[in-house]
Steps between C-alpha positions, in 0.01 A plus 500: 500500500422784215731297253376158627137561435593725149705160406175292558274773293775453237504137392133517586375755261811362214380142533131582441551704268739300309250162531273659271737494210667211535216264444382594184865447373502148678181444338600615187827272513256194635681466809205327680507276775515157450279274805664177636240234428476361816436811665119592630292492231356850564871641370464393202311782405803710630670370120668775289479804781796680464820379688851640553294839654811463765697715253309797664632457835839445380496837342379661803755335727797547253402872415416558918824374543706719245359810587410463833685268728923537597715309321681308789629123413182395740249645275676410181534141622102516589420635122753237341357243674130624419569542151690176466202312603280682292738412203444109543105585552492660188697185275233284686232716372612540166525157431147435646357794261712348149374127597136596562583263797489506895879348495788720479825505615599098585527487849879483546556793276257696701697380841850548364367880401415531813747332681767747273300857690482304814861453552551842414318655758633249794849537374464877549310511813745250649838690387361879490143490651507718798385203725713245302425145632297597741145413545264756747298271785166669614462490884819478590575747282829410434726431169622137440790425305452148288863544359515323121234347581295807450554436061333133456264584754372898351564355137205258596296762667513742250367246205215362753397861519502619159331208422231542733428793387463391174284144598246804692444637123229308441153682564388844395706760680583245774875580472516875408218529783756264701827691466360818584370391829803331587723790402291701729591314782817381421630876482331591831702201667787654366478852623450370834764309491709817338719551791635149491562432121706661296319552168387898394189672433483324141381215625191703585516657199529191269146335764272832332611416147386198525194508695427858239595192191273263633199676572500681132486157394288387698249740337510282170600184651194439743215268424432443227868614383551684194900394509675291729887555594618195376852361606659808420286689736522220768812428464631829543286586787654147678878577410418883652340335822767267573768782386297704770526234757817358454700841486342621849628211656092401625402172258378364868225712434378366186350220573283710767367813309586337157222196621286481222804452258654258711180275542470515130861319456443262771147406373705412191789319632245275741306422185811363309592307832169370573442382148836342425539305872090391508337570129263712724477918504402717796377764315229478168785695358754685542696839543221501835283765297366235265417287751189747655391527133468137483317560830257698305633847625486773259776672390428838660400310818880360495673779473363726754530213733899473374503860527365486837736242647790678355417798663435376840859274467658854427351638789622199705854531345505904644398381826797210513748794403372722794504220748 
């Protein structure tokens, strides 16, 4: 527990203090943040804050995990994987900074980059992973083994949650708030369900980091933000989350305590449906947070309620696990 919590303080204290210098050089190199047009109008004021701020959590997580953390092939496929992520984040974001432009990677490089880190981490979790191609099934609280099946059907899972994570990155501290709510929860799920996985204590240890990363940014990324993460910061924080889920065997789980992410993708994908089968959208617009602005919701108002909602699905997601 001592190192847990001093693991939290760590990337807390590094990432807030770190912050502070890193956005007068983004400044100072005009990496602003370019606005989507057809976004809410009220974002457009949002033009030119500083971007690419996830470089700050990457340095706590990479730095946590050199001095801190074992060096088992687990953990080293968790930072790969993490850092991998982060990689095509940061391409996306560097073209979007040079172009002055909301576009940046096209969208098949962007897939096949992450398609490349995806395959990576199933192929190891289905030859070496501990649980292999097993997948953990709350209640019955048994393992089920989907045979080769396990690659097509993780490969898929893994880039729905990454991207998720990334389509939540949309509001003032929405998705730094987010994570560290559902990394709460997520690593109290897994310590009690400790005596039937197979993972170690760095699982735990990796869940502080990241809630300590998040909440130092949080302190500069709140409303009104004075950086956001950018893809490199969301993207990272998605390819650590479905690293996390996917090496404990417990992606079941996602969909429960990871709710607010996984209403943001389907809000999406119904959108596309809906529009290209009737010409007609459900929502005003979509990743789902858009649509309350366009319901005249302010952006503070949104985010505690997202916050809200994800904390009460984590709480739900304990409760399945203890059942």
């Amino acid at each position: 527990m001592i190192k847990i919590t001093g693991l939290f303080l760590y990337s807390f204290v590094l990432v807030a203090v770190t912050i502070p210098l890193i956005i007068p050089r983004l400044v100072e190199m005009k990496f602003g943040q370019s606005i989507r047009e057809e976004g809410p109008k009220t974002h457009m004021l949002k033009a030119g804050t500083p971007t690419m701020g996830g470089i700050g959590i990457i340095l706590a997580l990479l730095t946590g995990y050199l001095i801190f953390i074992e060096k088992t092939p687990l953990t080293f496929a968790l930072i790969v994987t993490t850092l991998g992520f982060g990689l095509v984040g940061f391409l996306d974001d560097f073209i979007k900074v040079s172009r002055k432009h909301n576009l940046g990677l096209k969208a098949y490089q962007k897939l096949m980059g992450q398609f490349i880190f995806a395959l990576i981490l199933v192929l190891f979790q289905y030859f070496y992973g501990e649980t292999g191609a097993s997948l953990y099934v709350p209640i019955i609280r048994q393992f089920i083994n989907l045979g080769p099946a396990y690659i097509p059907i993780t490969l898929i899972i893994v880039l729905g949650i990454v991207n998720s994570v990334n389509l939540t990155d949309g509001l003032d501290g929405l998705v730094s708030g987010t994570t560290s709510i559902f990394m709460i929860f997520y690593g109290t799920a897994l310590f009690f369900l400790r005596e039937q996985m197979f993972y170690g204590i760095e699982f735990y240890y990796v869940s502080s980091m990241v809630m300590g990363a998040c909440l130092g940014f949080l302190i500069y990324n709140r409303y009104p933000a004075k950086i956001f993460m950018g893809d490199i910061g969301s993207l990272t924080l998605g390819g650590l989350i479905a690293a996390y889920v996917v090496l404990s065997g417990t992606y079941l789980l996602f969909p429960i305590i990871g709710l607010i992410y996984f209403i943001e993708t389907l809000s999406v994908v119904i959108q596309v449906i809906s529009f290209k089968l009737t010409g007609k959208r459900v929502f005003l617009m979509s990743p789902l947070h858009h649509h309350f602005e366009k319901l005249g919701w302010t952006e503070i108002k949104v985010v505690k309620r997202f916050w809200f909602t994800a904390s009460m699905a984590g709480l739900l997601g304990v409760i399945l696990v203890l059942i």
